[in-house]
C-alpha positions as CSV (number, residue, x, y, z in Angstrom):
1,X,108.5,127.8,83.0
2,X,111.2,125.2,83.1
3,X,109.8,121.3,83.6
4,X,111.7,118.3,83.6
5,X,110.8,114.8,84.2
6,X,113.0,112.4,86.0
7,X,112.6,109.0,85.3
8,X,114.0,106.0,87.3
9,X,113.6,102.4,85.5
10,X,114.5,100.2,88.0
11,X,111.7,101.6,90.7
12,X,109.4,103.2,87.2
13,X,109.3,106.4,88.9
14,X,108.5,109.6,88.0
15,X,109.9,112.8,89.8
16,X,110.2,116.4,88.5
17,X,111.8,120.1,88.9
18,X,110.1,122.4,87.8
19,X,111.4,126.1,87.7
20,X,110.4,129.7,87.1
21,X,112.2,133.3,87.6
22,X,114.7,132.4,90.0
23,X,113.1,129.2,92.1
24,X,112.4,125.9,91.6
25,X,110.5,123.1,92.8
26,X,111.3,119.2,93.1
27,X,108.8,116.5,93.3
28,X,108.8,112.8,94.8
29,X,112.5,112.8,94.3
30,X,114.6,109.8,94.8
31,X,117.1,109.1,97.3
32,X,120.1,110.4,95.7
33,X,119.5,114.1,94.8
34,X,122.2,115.5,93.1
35,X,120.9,115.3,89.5
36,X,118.0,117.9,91.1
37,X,120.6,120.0,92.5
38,X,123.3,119.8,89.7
39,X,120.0,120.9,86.9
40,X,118.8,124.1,89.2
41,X,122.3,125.2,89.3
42,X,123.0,125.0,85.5
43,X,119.6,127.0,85.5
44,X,120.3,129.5,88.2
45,X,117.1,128.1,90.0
46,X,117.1,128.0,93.8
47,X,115.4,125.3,95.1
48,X,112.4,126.8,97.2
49,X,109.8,123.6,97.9
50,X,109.8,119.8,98.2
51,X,106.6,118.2,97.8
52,X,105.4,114.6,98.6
53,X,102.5,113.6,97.1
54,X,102.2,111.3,99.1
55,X,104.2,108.8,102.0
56,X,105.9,106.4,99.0
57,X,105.9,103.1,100.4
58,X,107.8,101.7,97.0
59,X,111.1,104.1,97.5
60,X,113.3,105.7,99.6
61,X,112.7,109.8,99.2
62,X,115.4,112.1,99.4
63,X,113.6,115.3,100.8
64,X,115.6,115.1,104.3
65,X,118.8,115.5,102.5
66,X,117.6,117.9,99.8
67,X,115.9,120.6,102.3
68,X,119.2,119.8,104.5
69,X,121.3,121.0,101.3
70,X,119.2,123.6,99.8
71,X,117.5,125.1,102.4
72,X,114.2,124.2,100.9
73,X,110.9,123.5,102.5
74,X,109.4,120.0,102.9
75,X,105.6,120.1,102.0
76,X,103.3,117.2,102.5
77,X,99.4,117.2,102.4
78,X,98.4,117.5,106.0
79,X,96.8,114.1,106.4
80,X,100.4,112.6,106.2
81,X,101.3,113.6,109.9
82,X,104.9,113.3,108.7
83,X,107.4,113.8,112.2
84,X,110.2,115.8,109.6
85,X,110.0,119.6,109.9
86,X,107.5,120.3,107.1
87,X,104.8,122.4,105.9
88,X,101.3,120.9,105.7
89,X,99.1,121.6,102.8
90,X,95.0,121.2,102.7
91,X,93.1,121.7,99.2
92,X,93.1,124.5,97.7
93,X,96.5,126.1,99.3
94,X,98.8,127.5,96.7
95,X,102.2,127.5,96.5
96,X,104.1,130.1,94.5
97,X,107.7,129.4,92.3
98,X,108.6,132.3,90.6
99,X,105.7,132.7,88.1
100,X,104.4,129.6,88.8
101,X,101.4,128.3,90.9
102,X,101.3,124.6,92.2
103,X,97.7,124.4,93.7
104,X,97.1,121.7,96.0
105,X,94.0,119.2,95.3
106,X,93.6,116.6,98.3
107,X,93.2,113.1,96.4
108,X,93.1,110.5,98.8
109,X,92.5,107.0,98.0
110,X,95.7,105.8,97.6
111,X,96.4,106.7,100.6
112,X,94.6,109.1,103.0
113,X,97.5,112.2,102.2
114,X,97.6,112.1,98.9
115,X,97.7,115.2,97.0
116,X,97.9,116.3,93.4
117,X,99.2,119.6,92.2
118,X,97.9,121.4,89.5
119,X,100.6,123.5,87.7
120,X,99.9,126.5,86.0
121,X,102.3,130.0,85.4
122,X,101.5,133.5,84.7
123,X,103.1,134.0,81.2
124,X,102.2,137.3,80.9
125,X,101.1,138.3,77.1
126,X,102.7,135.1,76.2
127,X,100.7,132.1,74.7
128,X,99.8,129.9,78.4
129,X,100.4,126.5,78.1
130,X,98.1,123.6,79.2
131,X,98.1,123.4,83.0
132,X,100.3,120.4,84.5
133,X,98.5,117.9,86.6
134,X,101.3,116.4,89.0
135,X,99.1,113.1,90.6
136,X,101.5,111.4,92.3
137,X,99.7,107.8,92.6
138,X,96.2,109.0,92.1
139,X,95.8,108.6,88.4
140,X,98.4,106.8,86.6
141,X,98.7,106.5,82.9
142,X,96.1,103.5,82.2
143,X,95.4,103.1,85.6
144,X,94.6,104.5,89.3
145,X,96.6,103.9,92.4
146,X,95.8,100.6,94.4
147,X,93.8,101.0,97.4
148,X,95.3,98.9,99.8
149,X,98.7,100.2,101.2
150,X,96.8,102.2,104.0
151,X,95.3,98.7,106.0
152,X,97.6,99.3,109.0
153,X,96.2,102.6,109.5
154,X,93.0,101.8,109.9
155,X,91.6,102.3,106.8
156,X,90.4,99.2,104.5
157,X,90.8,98.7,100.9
158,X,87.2,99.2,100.3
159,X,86.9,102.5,102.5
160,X,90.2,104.1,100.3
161,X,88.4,102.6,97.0
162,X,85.4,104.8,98.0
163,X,87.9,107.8,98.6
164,X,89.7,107.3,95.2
165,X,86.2,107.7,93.4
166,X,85.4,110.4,94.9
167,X,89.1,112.3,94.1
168,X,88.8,111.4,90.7
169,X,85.1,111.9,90.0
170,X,84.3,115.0,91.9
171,X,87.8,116.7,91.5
172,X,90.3,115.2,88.2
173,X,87.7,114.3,86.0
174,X,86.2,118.3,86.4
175,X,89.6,118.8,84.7
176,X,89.5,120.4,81.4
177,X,90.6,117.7,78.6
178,X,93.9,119.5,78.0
179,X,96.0,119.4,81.4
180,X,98.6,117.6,80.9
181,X,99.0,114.5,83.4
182,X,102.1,113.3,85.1
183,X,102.3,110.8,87.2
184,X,105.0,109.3,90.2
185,X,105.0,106.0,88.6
186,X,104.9,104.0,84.9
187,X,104.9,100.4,84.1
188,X,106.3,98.0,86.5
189,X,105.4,99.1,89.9
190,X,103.3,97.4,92.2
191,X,101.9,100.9,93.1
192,X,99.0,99.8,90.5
193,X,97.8,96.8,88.3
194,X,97.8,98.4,84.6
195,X,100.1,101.2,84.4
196,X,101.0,102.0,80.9
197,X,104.7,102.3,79.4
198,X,103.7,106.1,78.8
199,X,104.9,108.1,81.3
200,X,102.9,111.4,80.2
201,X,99.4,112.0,78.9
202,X,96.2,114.2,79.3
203,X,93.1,114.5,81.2
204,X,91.0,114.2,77.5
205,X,93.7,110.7,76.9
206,X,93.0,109.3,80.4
207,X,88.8,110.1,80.6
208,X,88.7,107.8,77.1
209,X,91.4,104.9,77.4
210,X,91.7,104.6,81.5
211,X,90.1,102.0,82.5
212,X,89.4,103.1,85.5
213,X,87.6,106.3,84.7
214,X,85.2,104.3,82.3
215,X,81.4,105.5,83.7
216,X,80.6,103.1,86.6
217,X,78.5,103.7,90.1
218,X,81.2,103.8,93.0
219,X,79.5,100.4,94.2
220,X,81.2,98.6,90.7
221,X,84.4,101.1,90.8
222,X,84.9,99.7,94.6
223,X,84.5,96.0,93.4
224,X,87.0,96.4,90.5
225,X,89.8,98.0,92.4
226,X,89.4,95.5,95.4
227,X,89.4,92.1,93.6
228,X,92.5,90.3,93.0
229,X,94.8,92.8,94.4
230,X,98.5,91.2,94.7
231,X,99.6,91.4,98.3
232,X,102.3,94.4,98.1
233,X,105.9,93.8,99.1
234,X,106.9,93.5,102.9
235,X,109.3,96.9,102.2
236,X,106.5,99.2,101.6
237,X,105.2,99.7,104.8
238,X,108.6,100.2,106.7
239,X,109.7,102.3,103.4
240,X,106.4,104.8,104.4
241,X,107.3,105.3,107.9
242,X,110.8,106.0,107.1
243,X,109.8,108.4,104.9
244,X,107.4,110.0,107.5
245,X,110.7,111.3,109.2
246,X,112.7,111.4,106.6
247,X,116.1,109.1,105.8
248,X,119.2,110.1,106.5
249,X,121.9,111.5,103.7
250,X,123.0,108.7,100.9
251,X,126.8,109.7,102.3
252,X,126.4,108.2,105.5
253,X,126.2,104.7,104.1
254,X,129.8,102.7,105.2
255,X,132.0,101.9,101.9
256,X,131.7,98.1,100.8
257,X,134.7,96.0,102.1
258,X,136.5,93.4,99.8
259,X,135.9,89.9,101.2
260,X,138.1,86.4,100.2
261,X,135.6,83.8,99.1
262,X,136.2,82.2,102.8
263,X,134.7,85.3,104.8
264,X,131.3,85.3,102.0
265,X,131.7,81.7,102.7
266,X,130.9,81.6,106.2
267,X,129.2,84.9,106.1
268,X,126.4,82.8,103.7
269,X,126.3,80.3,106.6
270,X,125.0,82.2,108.9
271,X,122.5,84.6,107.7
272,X,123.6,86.6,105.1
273,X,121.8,87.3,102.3
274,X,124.4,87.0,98.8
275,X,123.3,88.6,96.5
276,X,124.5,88.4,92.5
277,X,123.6,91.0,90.7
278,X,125.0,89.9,87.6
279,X,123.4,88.9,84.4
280,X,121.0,85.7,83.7
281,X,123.4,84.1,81.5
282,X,126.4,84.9,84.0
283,X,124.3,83.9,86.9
284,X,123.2,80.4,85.4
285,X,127.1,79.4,84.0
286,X,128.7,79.8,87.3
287,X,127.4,81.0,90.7
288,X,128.1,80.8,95.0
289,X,125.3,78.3,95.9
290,X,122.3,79.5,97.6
291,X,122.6,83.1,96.7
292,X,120.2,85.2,94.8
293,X,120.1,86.3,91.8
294,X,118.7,90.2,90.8
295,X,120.6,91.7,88.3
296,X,121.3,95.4,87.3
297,X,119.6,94.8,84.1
298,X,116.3,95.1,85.4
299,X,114.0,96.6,87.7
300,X,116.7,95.7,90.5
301,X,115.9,98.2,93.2
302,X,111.9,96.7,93.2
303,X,113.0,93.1,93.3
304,X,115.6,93.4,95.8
305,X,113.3,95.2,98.2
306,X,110.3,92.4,97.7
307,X,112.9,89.3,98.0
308,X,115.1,90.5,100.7
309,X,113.7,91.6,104.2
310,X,115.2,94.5,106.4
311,X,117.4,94.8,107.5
312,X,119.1,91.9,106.1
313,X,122.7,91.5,106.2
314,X,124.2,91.8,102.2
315,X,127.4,90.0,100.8
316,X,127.6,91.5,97.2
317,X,128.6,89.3,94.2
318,X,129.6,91.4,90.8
319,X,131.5,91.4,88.1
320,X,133.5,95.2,89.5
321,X,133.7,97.8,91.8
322,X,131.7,99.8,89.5
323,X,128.8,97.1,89.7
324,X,129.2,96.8,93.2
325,X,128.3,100.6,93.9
326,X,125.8,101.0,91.9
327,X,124.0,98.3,93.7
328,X,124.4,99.9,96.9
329,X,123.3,103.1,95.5
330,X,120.0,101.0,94.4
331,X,119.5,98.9,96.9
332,X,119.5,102.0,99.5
333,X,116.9,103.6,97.5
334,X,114.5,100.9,98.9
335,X,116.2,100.6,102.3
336,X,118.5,98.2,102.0
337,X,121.5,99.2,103.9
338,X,123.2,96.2,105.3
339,X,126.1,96.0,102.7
340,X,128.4,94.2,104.8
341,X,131.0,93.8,101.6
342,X,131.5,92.1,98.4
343,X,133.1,89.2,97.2
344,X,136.7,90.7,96.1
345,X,138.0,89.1,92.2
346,X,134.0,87.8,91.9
347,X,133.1,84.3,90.9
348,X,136.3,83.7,89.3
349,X,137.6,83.9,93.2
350,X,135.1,81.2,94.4
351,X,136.1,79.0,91.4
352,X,140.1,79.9,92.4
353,X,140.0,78.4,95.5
354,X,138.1,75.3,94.5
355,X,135.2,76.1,96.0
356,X,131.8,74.4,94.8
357,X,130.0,76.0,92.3
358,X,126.2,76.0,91.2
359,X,124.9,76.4,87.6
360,X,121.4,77.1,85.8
361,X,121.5,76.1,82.1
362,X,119.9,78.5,79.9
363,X,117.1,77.3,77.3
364,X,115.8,78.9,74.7
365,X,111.5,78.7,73.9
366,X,112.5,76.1,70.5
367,X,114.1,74.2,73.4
368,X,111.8,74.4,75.9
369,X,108.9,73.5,73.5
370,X,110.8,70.2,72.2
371,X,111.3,69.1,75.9
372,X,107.9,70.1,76.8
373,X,106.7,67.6,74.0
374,X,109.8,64.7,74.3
375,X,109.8,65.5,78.3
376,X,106.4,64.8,79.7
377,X,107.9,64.5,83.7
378,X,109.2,68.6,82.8
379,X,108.0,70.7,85.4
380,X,106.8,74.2,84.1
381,X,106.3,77.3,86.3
382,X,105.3,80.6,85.3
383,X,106.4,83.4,87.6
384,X,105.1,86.5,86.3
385,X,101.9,88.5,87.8
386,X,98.8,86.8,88.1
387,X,96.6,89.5,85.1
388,X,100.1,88.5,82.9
389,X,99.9,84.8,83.3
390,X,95.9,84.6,83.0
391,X,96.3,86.2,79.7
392,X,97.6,83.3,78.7
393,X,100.8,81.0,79.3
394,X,103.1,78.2,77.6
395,X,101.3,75.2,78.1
396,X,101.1,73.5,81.4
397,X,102.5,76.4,83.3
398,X,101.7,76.5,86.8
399,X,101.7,79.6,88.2
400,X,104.0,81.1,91.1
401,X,104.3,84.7,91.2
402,X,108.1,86.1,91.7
403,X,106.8,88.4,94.0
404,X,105.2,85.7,96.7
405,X,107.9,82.6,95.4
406,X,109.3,81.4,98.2
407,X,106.0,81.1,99.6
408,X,103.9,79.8,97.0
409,X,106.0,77.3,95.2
410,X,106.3,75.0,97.8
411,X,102.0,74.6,97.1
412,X,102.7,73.7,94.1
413,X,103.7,70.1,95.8
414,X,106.3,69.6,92.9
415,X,109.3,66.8,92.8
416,X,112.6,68.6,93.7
417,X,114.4,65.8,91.5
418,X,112.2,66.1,88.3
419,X,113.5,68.5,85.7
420,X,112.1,71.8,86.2
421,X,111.8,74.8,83.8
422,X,110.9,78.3,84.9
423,X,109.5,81.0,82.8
424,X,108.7,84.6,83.0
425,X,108.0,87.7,80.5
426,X,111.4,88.4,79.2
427,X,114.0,85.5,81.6
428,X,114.9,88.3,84.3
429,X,112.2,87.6,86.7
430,X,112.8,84.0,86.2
431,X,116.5,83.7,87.1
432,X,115.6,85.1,90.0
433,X,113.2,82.3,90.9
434,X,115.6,79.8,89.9
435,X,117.7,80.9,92.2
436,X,115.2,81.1,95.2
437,X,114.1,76.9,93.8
438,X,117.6,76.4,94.4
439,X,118.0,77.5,97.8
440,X,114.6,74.9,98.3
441,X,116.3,72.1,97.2
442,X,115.6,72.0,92.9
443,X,118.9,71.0,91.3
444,X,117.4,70.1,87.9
445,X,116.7,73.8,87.2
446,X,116.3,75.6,83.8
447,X,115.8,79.3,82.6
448,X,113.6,80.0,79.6
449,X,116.0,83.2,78.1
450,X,113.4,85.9,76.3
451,X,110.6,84.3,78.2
452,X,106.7,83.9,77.1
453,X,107.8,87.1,74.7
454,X,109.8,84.8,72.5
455,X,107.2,82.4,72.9
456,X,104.8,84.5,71.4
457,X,107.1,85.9,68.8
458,X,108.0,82.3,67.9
459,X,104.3,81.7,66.9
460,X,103.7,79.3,69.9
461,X,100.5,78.8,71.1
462,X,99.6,80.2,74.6
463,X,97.2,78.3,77.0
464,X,94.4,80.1,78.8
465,X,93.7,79.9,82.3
466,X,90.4,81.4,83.9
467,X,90.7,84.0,86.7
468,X,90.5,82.6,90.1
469,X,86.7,82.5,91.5
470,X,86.2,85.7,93.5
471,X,85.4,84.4,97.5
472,X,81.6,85.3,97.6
């Protein structure tokens, strides 16, 4: 049996072929499908089934176009009452690839369709290997899906809690201790709260480190995996009903135009959303005021779908073409399709034509900790997750998740003409609030480069803040 994990940084998720005697199998692909394609061909596989785990409400799938190019069928568990030609699967169905078996298990909790696969092959007098447990966002690597991005259906965070319990007690933990587990997701997406770097394990790895399969009565289980849950990006709910009837081919997306620094200009006065996707550094030395900054570096397709709404208008600002379609690439993956062009020669063309530039000057921890103690007007905010900044934080950092910025940093009552520094994990995260201060009316803005990381590594202390009381 052939198996191949596909892994996609800038969303942390997982998708996989898997192949056997002729036919394949592709799993929670991405938008853009040709790497699936392009590695059945050099296999000779023909590419037979495409199976959701689940409605993603994080990405943009690719099945529509796949099936359309292959011939292969859609599969989705049956709860997911998807509106695309499909084939809907209960527990206990089997699927056949070649030699190879993908039993479905219904998991829900995550969401009421969710599904796992258990993956398995007939090798003959051959040695088997362990059996594959595909889980989608069931079980994650360190953690279990959230159970909260099925609300508008009727279902309550509590009621899916109970669910995922009862999927993972009375089904995945009956597992033997050598499946191997895969998972759709690793660290960084907001499809859990502890996901692990790892993006493979085992049932035997997960029932001892996970610590959400630790022994507990569903009553404790339910409490744990419903407190402090961060609110989940506008995108994912209109992501899950677009992929209930599927989104249309990558191809049909319109080809960026070039636009002089007078179209961007007066496009960014009425609407439009410009978006840099260059570097920190870049970013801060020179940049068109009042547009946001996300860069490539990162986890650009997650950000760009929890900071701007759909279907928002996009001017694009990058250093070349090559920039410029690779963000389109990644910013359809989440549903962002309004490329309306690009700012032609870059920021070298804004500054050309004498138009006003803005700046954020980069600081390094040494600096920020010799202001912080010279400086007692400085203004720190921490912008990364709420479980990362209550494990402790540069001292005096006030808290303002990137994810909820715009909304929650204006709470923090602060003075728009005090200097103010803002700090995140590794500077990424940050630079993108600086930019969204900016637009707020903070001119006396600096980015910590290397974040509470170099803090750390610098031999800093860290302050400790207590978790918010739990409403009773």
């Amino acid at each position: 049996m052939y198996f191949k994990q596909f892994y996609l940084g800038c969303l942390a998720h997982a998708s996989y072929l898997i192949g056997s005697a002729g036919e394949a199998a592709v799993i929670d692909p991405q938008r853009d499908v040709d790497q699936y394609i392009d590695e059945a061909a050099a296999h000779n596989f023909k590419i037979k089934f495409i199976v959701e785990t689940h409605l993603h409400a994080d990405f943009i799938s690719g099945h529509r176009e796949l099936s359309a190019r292959t011939g292969a069928q859609i599969v989705f568990g049956k709860e997911a009452r998807a509106t695309i030609a499909h084939l809907a699967v209960k527990d206990a169905d089997r699927l056949t690839v070649g030699r190879a078996t993908l039993e479905i298990m219904e998991t829900p909790g995550h969401t009421p369709e969710s599904i796992c696969i258990l993956l398995t092959e007939d090798a003959g007098p051959e040695q088997p290997a362990a059996p594959i447990l595909l889980t989608g966002d069931t079980l994650f690597i360190g953690d279990v899906g959230r159970p909260d991005l099925a609300g508008g259906k009727g279902y309550s965070p509590q009621l899916m809690a109970e669910m995922m319990y009862d999927s993972l007690h009375q089904k995945i933990l009956k597992l033997d201790d050598m499946v191997q587990v895969y998972p759709a997701h690793g660290a960084g997406s907001m499809c859990g709260k502890n996901l692990s770097t790892e993006t493979s394990s085992t049932i035997g790895q997960q029932r001892k480190f996970n610590y959400a399969l630790q022994p507990m009565t569903k009553e404790q289980f339910v409490a744990m995996m419903t407190t402090d849950l961060p609110e989940p990006p506008a995108y994912f709910s209109k992501d899950a009903e677009i992929n209930r009837s599927g989104a249309a081919a990558l191809d049909h997306l319109p080809e960026p135009q070039p636009l002089s620094p007078y179209e961007v200009r007066e496009m960014s006065q009425h609407g439009c959303v410009v978006l840099d996707v260059r570097s920190a550094a870049e970013f801060g030395a020179a940049h068109v005021p009042g547009s946001l900054n996300i860069g490539l570096g990162g986890q650009f397709a997650s950000w760009a779908g929890s900071l701007i709404p759909l279907p928002a208008p996009i001017v694009i600002v990058a250093d070349s073409a090559a920039q410029v379609e690779e963000a389109q690439i990644r910013l359809a993956r989440v549903g962002l399709e309004r490329i309306n062009g690009y700012l032609t020669g870059g920021i070298d063309a804004w500054q050309t034509v004498g138009f006003e530039i803005a700046q954020v000057p980069q600081i390094t921890v040494s600096e920020l900790r010799e202001l912080l103690n010279s400086q007692p007007s400085l203004q720190l905010i921490d912008v990364r997750r709420p479980a990362e900044y209550q494990t402790g934080h540069a001292p005096g950092a006030r808290t303002a998740p990137l994810a909820k910025f715009r909304e929650t940093f204006p709470a923090l009552d602060l003075n728009p003409d005090l200097p103010s520094a803002i700090i995140c994990a590794g500077g990424y995260r940050s630079s993108a609030a600086t930019s969204i201060a900016q637009q707020l009316g903070f001119r006396q803005l600096l980015n910590v480069t290397g974040g509470t990381k170099a803090w750390v590594e610098a031999g800093y202390a860290l302050e400790q803040s207590a978790p918010p009381a739990s409403a009773s």
